[in-house]
Every structure is written in C-alpha cells, then in structure tokens.
C-alpha positions as CSV (number, residue, x, y, z in Angstrom):
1,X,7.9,1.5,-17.1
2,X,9.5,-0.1,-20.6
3,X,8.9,-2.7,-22.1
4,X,11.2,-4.9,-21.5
5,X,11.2,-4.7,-17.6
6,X,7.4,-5.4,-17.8
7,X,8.3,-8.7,-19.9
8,X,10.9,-9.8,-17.9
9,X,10.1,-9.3,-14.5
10,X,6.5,-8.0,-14.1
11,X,4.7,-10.5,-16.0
12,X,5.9,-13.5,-15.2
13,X,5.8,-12.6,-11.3
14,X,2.1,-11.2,-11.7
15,X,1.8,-14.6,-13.3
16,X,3.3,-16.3,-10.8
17,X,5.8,-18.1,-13.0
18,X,9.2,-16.4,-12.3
19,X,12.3,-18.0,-13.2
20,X,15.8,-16.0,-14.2
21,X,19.1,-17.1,-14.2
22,X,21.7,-14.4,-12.9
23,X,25.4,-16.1,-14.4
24,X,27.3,-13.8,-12.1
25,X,25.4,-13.6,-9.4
26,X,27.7,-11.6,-6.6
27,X,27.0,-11.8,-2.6
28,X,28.7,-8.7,-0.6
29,X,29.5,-9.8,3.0
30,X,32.2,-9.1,5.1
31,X,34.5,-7.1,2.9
32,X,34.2,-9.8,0.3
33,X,32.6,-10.8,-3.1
34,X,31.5,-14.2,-3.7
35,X,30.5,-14.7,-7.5
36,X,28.3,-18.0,-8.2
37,X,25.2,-18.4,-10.7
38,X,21.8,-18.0,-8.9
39,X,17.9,-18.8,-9.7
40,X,15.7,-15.9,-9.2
41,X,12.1,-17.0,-8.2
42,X,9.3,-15.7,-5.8
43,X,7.2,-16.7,-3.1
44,X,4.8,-14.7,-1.3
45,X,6.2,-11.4,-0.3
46,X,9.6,-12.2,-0.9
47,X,12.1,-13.2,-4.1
48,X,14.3,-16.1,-3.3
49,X,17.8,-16.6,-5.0
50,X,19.2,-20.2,-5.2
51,X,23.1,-20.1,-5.5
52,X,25.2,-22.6,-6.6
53,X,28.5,-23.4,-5.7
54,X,31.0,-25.9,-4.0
55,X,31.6,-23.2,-2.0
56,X,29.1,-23.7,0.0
57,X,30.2,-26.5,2.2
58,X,28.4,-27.3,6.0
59,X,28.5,-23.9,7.5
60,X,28.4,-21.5,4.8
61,X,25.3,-19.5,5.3
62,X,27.0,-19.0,9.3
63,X,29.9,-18.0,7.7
64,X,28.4,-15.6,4.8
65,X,26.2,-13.5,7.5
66,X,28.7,-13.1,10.3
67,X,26.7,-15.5,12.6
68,X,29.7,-17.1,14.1
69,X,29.7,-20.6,15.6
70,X,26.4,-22.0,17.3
71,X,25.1,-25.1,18.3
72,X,20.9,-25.0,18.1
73,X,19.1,-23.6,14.9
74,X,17.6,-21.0,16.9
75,X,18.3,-17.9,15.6
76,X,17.3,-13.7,15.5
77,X,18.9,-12.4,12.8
78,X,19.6,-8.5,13.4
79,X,20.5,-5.8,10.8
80,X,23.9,-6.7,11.3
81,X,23.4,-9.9,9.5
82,X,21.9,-8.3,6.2
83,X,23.8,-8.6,3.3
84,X,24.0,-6.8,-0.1
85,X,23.9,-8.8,-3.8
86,X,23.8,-7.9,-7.4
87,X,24.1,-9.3,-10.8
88,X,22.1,-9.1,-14.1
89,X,18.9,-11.0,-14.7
90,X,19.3,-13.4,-17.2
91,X,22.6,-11.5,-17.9
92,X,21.0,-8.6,-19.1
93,X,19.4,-6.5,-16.7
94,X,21.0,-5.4,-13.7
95,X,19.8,-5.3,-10.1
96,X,20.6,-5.1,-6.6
97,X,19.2,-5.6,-3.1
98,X,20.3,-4.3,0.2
99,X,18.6,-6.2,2.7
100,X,19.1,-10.4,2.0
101,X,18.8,-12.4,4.6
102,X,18.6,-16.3,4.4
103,X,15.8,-18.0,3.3
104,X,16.8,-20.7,5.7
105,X,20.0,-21.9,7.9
106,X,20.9,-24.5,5.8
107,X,22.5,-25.9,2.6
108,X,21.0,-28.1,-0.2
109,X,22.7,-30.9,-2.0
110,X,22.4,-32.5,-4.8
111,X,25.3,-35.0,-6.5
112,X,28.1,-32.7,-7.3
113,X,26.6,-29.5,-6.6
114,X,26.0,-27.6,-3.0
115,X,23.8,-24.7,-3.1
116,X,22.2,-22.0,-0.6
117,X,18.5,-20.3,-0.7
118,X,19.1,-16.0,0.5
119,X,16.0,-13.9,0.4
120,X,15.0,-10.5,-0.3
121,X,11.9,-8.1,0.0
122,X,12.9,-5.8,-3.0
123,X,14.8,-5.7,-6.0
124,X,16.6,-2.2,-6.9
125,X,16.5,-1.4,-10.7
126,X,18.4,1.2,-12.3
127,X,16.2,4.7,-12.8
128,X,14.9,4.5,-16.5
129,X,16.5,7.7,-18.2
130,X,17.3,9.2,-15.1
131,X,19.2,8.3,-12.3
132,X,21.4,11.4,-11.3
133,X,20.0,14.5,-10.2
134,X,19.8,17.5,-13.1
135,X,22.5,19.5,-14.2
136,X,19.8,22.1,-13.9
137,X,20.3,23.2,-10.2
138,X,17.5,25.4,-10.7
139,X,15.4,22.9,-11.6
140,X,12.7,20.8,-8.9
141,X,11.0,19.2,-11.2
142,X,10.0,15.6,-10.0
143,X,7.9,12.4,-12.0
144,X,6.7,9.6,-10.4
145,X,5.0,5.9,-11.1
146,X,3.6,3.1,-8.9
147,X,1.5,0.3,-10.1
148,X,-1.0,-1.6,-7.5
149,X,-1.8,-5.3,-8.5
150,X,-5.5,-6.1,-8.3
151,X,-7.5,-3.0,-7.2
152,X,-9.8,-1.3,-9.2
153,X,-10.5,2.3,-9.8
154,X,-13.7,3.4,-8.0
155,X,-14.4,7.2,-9.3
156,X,-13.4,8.2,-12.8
157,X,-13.3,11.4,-13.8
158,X,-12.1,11.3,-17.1
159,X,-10.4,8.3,-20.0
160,X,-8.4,7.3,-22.7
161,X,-9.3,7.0,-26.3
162,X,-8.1,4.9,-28.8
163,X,-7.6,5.9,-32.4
164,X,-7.1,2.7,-34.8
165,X,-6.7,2.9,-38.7
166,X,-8.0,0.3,-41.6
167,X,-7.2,0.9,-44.4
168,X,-10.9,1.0,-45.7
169,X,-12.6,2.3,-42.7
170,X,-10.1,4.3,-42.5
171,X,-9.7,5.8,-38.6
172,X,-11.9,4.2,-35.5
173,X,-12.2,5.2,-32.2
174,X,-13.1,3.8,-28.9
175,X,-13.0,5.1,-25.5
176,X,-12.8,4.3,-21.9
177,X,-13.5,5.7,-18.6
178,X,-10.3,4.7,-16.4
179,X,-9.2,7.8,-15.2
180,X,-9.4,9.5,-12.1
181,X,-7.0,12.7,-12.3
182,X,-6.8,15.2,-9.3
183,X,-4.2,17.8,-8.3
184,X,-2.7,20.0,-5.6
185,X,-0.8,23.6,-5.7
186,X,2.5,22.7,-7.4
187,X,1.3,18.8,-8.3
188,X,-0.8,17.2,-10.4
189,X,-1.5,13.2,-10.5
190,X,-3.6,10.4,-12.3
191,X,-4.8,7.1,-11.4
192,X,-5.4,5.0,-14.7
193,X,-7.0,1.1,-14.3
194,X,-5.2,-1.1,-17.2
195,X,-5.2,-5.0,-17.3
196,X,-6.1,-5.5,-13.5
197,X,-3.7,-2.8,-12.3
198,X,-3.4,0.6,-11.2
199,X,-1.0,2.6,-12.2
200,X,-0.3,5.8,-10.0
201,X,1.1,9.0,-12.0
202,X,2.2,12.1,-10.2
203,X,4.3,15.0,-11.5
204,X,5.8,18.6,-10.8
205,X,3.4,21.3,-12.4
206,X,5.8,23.9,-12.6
207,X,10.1,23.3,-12.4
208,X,11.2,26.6,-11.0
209,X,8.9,25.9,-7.9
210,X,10.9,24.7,-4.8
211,X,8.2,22.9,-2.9
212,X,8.8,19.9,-0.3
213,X,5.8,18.5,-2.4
214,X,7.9,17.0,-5.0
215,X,9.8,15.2,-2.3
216,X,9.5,11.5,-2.1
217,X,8.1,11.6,1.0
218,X,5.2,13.8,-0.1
219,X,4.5,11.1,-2.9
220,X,4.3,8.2,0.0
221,X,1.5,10.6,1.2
222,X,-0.2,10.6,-2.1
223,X,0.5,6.9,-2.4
224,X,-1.4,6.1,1.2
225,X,-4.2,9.1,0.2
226,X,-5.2,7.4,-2.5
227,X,-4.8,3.5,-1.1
228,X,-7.3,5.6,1.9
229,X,-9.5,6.6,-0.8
230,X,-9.9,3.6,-2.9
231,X,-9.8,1.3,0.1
232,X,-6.9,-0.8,-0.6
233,X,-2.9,-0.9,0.9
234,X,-0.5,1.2,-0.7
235,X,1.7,-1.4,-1.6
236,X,3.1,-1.1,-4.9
237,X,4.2,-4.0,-7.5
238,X,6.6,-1.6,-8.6
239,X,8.0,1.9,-8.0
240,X,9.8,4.9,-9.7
241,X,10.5,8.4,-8.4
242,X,12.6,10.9,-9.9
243,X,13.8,14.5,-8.4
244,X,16.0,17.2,-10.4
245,X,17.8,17.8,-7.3
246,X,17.8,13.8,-5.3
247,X,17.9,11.5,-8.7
248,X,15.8,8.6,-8.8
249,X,14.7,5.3,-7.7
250,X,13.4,2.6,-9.1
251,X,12.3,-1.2,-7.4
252,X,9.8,-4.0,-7.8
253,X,8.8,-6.0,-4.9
254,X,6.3,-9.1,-4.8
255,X,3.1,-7.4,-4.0
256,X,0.2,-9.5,-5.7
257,X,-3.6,-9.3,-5.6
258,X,-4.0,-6.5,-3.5
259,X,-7.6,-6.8,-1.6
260,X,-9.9,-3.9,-1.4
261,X,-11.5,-3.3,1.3
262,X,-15.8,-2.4,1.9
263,X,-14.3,0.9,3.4
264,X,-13.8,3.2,0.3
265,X,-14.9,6.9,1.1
266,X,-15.2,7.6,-2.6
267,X,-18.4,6.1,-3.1
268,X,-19.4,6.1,-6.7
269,X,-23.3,7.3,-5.9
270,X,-21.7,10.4,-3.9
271,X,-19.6,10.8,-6.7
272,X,-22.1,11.0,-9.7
273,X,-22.9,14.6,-7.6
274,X,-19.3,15.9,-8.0
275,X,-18.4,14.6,-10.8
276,X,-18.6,17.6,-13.3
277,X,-17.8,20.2,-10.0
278,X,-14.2,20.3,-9.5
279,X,-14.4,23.0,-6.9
280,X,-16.2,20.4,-4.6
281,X,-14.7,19.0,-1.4
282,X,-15.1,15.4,-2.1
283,X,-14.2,15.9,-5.7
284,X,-10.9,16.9,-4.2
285,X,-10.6,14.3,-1.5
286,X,-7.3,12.7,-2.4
287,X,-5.2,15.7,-2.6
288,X,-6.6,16.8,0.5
289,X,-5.8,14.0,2.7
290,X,-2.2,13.4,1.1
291,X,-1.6,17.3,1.5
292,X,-2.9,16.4,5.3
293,X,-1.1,13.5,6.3
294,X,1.8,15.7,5.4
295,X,1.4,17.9,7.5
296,X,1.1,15.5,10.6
297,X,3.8,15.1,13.3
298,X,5.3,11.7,11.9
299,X,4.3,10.1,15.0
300,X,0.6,10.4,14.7
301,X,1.0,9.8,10.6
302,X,2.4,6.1,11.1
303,X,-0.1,5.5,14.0
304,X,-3.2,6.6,11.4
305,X,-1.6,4.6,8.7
306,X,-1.4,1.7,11.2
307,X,-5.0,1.7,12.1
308,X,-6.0,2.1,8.5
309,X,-4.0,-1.2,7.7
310,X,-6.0,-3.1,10.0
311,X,-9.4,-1.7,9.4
312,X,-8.6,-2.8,5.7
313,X,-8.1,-6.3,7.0
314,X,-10.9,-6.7,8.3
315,X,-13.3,-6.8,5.0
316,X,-10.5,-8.6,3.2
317,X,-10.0,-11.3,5.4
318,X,-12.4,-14.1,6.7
319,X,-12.7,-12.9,10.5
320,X,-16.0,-13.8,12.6
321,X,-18.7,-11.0,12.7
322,X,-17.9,-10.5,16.1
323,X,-13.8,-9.6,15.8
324,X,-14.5,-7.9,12.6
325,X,-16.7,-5.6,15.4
326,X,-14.1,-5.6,18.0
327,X,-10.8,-4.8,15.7
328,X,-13.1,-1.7,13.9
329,X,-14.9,-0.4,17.5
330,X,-10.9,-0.7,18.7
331,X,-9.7,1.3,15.8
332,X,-11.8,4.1,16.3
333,X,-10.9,4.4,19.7
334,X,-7.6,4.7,18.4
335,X,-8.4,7.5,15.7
336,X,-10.3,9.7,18.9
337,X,-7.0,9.4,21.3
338,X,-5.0,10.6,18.5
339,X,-7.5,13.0,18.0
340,X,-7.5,14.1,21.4
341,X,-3.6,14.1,21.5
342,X,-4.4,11.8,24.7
343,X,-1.8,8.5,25.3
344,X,-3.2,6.8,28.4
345,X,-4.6,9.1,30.2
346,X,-8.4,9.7,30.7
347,X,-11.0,7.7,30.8
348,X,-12.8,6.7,26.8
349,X,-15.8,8.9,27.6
350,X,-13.2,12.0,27.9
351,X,-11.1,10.7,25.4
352,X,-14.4,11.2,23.0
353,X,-15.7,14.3,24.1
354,X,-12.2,15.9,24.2
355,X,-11.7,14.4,20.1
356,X,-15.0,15.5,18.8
357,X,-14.8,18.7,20.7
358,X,-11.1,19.3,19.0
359,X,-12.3,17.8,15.3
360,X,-15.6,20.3,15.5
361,X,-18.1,17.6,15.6
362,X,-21.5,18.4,17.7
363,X,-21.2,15.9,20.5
364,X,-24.7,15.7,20.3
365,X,-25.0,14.3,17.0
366,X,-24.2,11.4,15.0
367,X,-20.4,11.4,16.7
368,X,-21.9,10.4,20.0
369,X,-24.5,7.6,18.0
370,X,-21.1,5.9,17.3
371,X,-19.8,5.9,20.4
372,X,-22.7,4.6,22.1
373,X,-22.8,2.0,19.7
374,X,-19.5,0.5,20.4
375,X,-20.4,-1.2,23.6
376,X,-22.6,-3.4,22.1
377,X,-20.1,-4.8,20.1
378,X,-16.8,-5.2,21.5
379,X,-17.3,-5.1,25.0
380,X,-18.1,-8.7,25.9
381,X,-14.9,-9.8,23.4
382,X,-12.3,-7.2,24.6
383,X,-13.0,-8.4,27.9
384,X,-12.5,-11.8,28.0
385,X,-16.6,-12.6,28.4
386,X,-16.6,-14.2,24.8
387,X,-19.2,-16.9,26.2
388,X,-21.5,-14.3,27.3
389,X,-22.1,-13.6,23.4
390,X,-23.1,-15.1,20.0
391,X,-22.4,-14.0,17.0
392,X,-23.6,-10.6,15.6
393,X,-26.9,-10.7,14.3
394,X,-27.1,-10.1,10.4
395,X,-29.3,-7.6,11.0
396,X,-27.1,-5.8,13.2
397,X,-24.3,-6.2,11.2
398,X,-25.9,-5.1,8.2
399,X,-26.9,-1.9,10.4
400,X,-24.1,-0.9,12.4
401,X,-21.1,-2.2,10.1
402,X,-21.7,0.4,7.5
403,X,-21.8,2.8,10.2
404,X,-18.9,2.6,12.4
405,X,-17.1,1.8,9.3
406,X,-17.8,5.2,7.4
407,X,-17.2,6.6,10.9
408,X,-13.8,5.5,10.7
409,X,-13.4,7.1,7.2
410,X,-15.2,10.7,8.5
411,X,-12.6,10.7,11.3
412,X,-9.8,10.2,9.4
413,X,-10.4,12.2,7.0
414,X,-11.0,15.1,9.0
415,X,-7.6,14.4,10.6
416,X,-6.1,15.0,7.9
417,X,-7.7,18.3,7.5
418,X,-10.7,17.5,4.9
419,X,-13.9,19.6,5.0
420,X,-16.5,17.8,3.3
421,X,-18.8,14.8,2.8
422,X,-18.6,11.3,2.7
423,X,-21.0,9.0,3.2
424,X,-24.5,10.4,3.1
425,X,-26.9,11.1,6.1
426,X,-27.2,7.2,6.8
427,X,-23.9,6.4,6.6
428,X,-24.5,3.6,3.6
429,X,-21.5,4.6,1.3
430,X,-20.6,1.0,1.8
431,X,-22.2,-0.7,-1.2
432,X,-24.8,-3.2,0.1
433,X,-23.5,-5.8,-2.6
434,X,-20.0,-6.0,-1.6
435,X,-21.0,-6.1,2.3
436,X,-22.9,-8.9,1.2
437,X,-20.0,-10.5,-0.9
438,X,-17.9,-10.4,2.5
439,X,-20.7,-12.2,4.2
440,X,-20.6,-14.9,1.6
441,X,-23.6,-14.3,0.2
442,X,-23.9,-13.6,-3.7
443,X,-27.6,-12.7,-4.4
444,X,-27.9,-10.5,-6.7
C-alpha cells in the first residue's frame, strides 16, 4: 500500500477522525450525473457522503433512487435502488462505489444550503501499478495484500530486522519476531503484525504455472484459513489483488478493531514443538485448510464460514455463560450434519455417528465425550425450559468450554481436509488467561 493512501484514508479512519472533501463529487442514477461537493466521513461499518446542493429540494433522495411517489417512510430498498458515485478525495485521489444507498429518506437544511446523507460499504481505489491484465498472456502470476485492524499474530515463525546507521556507531541492528510465513504448491504467503495490524501477503511462486490458486477466489480461502487460524474474522481494512490474466482490485472498507476470539487452533505451546519442523502437520495448518475449503462444494464452504462467524462471536461478545453454551453446542451440530451430508433428516444421534464415521473419528473416543456433553448445556435453553436452569457453573465452564470449543476447531479442520493435531490430549489449547479475560476476571 503507498504512502499516501495510508495518510489519507487509512489513518485517519483507523483513527476514527475522517473528514475529505470530494469538490466534484458525481452521483450516477438513472442515466444521469449529478455533480455537487460532498464530505466523506465514517461510521461504523459504513462511509457516509454529505452532498450539497440546491438541488436537493423535498423529494430528492425519492427521485435520485428511482423510489417513485410514496406516502409513509416505510421503506425496503432492493438492488434496484443502488446507485453508483465517484469523485477524488480531497481532489486528488480518485474513487468509486457501486452499491450507495441512502443513509436516510430525508434532506437536511441549513440557511441557503440543502444537502443529502448516501452511504456506502466500500470505496473502490484504483490498482497501485497495476490495473490491466499483462501483456504477457503467458504469464499467471498473481500478488495480493489485505490488512486486518486489531488482531495479533499468534505463531511466528520467522521476523524482520532492522539495520540503522550513526555515524559513530556506525551500523545497529534490531530484530523482531512478527512473521508467520507458510506456503502451498504454486503459492507462498506471510502474515507480518505492524502497528496493531496484520498485514496478509500472498503471491504466485512460479509465473508460467496456470493454477486456479492464483485466482481471487483461492485468496478469499487463504484470507478465511488464516482468520480460522488466528481466531478472528476475515474482514479486511483494506484489500488488493492482482492477476496477469484478470487485472486488479483494490478497496478499503470500515473494518475497525477486529476481536479475536479464545478459539485459535494455533496455540503458541503446540507450536514451540513445530516450530523448527516444517514438514509437520500443524506447522502447515493454514495452507491446508485454505487449500481445503477450496475444494468444498460452495454450498457447504459458506455454511462452515457461517458457523465459524458465530462461534467467533461468542468469546468476543458479552453473552451469558449459558447462550455462549447453546450457540457453540448448536454450531457443532451444525459442523456434524455437514459432515454427514445430512439436511433434516435423521435423528442427532445418527447425524453423529454417521459424521464421525465419515471424518474417521473412533466413535468411541473423545468424539462421542463431546456429544454427550452437549445435553447438559443447551438442552434446557434450546427448548424453551430456561427457568429449569441457572447459570453455568464456573467450574463447568472452565471444564467443558475449552472442550467443545477445540472440538469445534478439530472438526473443522478436518473438513477441510487437515491431518494433524490441535489442541493436546485435554483439549486446553484455549489459554486459561484469555478464558479468564472473557469471564471478566483479570488475575494474573
């Protein structure tokens, strides 16, 4: 990323303090161009622009989004009413977005001057260097970068050093371990930790190699392998992918503070085993579980990715012990039926036997502990008996969270095709003191 797109944009919204003035701000609707000045600033998820014009007299925001004539502010906007705009931030820097939608149904006035609120999700930013495909048609060569807001790196495996020269000490060096690299077949990657972010580094290895690997798909799989691995969502603050034969993309969108979840399966005491063994399973447990979910019928990839969003919630957020149980004894059950390639049918004992039978696991092992263990703590809740319970004792919690929770992260590993460890034989790769930091309790 330069320089200048990290001063203009990044910071300031990291920062929370964005504010740019787009002169000729343009709005696409309906075969026509409007051209007013905007404000560009942020809330939440979403970037805001403030237009200003006379233009916008009672009505306007009806008029700009095709919503015809109504009578209540009730409203359900479809993809028919999404418009296009563009212009260059603080006249220098051109953007777009494709998917504005109002930020609310009305228009603000002040003396003189009428003005409307639009909102967007993402901001489109031309490809730095490149932006068409190659004039090398034999070339598949593909380089891409995402940076996450807030997470930190868990395993390292290697660093950066820094060289600086006085000129009477002449050359000093310090270095750092805030690396983890890892790589695949015709792919190689790096995940580097610098000023509360992580910046996400993939490229081709060799550009004569025609491999659906260097697709931008395959890097959304490497992308939610390592938000998997690192226990976070794969959200990124800003993106850039470039292939020889596609071109490139580039956008920022307002993803802040990114939680990070209890449920990491790259636990940094498992990893001080592997660390120096790059033939080892786990050491390779990224690669393998992007390469995976690639290989998954689409279908059964967004339902995984779906259940791995929520079971992130639940350490990040500030649930009761007892729905913190329910949502990750729920999610499992989800992980078994698509497991089992079973929708509705079968009973959940079947559902389990058929899963573990079909993901190699000896029923009578530590598989069919879990299971048995759900019932005690989602039962009463998922069926509407919530009086019949009190809250999960901390000793159970304690107990069973770290279980069903590296449970989770066995099965979907395996899922995705990964043969190896993860948490050890008493399923504790959660560290104790960030279970306890959920809990609210900071001893150290």
């Amino acid at each position: 990323m330069d320089d200048k797109i990290r001063e203009l944009i990044i910071k300031p919204l990291s920062q929370g303090r964005l504010k740019l003035i787009i002169p000729n701000f343009e709005i696409i609707a309906n075969g026509k161009t409007i051209k007013a000045p905007a404000e560009l600033t942020a809330k939440g998820s979403n970037f805001t622009f403030q237009v200003f014009d006379n233009y916008f007299s009672h009505g306007a925001v009806d008029k700009i989004f095709g919503l015809g004539e109504r009578t209540s502010g009730a409203l359900i906007l479809t993809k028919d009413n999404v418009v296009s705009v563009r212009g260059y931030l603080n006249g220098s820097t051109y953007f777009e977005c494709d998917d504005v939608t109002p930020a609310n149904f009305g228009q603000t006035t002040t003396p003189g001057i009428n003005s409307i609120k639009l909102s967007s999700r993402t901001l489109q930013l031309p490809a730095p260097n490149y932006i068409e495909p190659s004039e090398d048609k034999e070339s598949f060569e593909f380089h891409a970068h995402a940076i996450f807001h807030g997470p930190k790196l868990q395993v390292p495996n290697s660093g950066t050093k820094t060289t600086k020269r006085n000129d009477f000490l002449n050359e000093l060096y310090s270095s750092s371990m805030d690396t983890q690299t890892f790589e695949g077949d015709t792919w190689e990657a790096a995940i580097i930790e610098q000023k509360g972010e992580l910046h996400l580094h993939a490229r081709s290895k060799d550009k004569s190699i025609n491999s659906p690997e260097h697709s931008e798909a395959f890097f959304q799989n490497v992308m939610n392998a390592v938000g998997f691995t690192n226990g976070f969502k794969p959200w990124p603050l800003y993106y850039y992918f470039w292939n020889a034969q596609t071109g490139g993309t580039r956008w920022i969108r307002s993803h802040l503070k990114l939680k990070q979840s209890n449920f990491r399966p790259q636990n940094k005491r498992l990893w001080l085993n592997v660390i120096n063994e790059k033939d080892s399973p786990l050491y390779n447990l990224t690669p393998r579980v992007a390469e995976g979910l690639a290989l998954l019928p689409e279908k059964s990839r967004k339902r995984l990715m779906f259940l791995l969003w929520n079971v992130n919630e639940i350490s990040t957020g500030q649930l009761p012990d007892s729905t913190q149980m329910l949502m990750l004894c729920s999610a499992l059950d989800g992980l078994m039926r698509i497991a089992a390639e079973m929708e509705d049918d079968g009973g959940t004992d079947k559902v389990w036997k058929t899963a573990s039978k079909k993901l190699g696991f000896d029923w009578n092992g530590w598989i069919q502990e879990i299971y048995n263990l759900r019932p005690e703590h989602r039962n009463e809740l998922a069926h509407g008996r919530l009086w019949h319970m009190q809250e999960v004792e901390s000793t159970a919690y304690f107990n069973d969270y770290p279980k069903l929770g590296n449970a989770f992260s066995i099965i979907f590993a395996k899922l995705c095709g990964y043969e190896g460890p993860i948490s050890d034989e008493n399923y504790q790769a959660i560290e104790m003191k960030d279970l306890m930091k959920s809990r609210g309790i900071n001893k150290e």
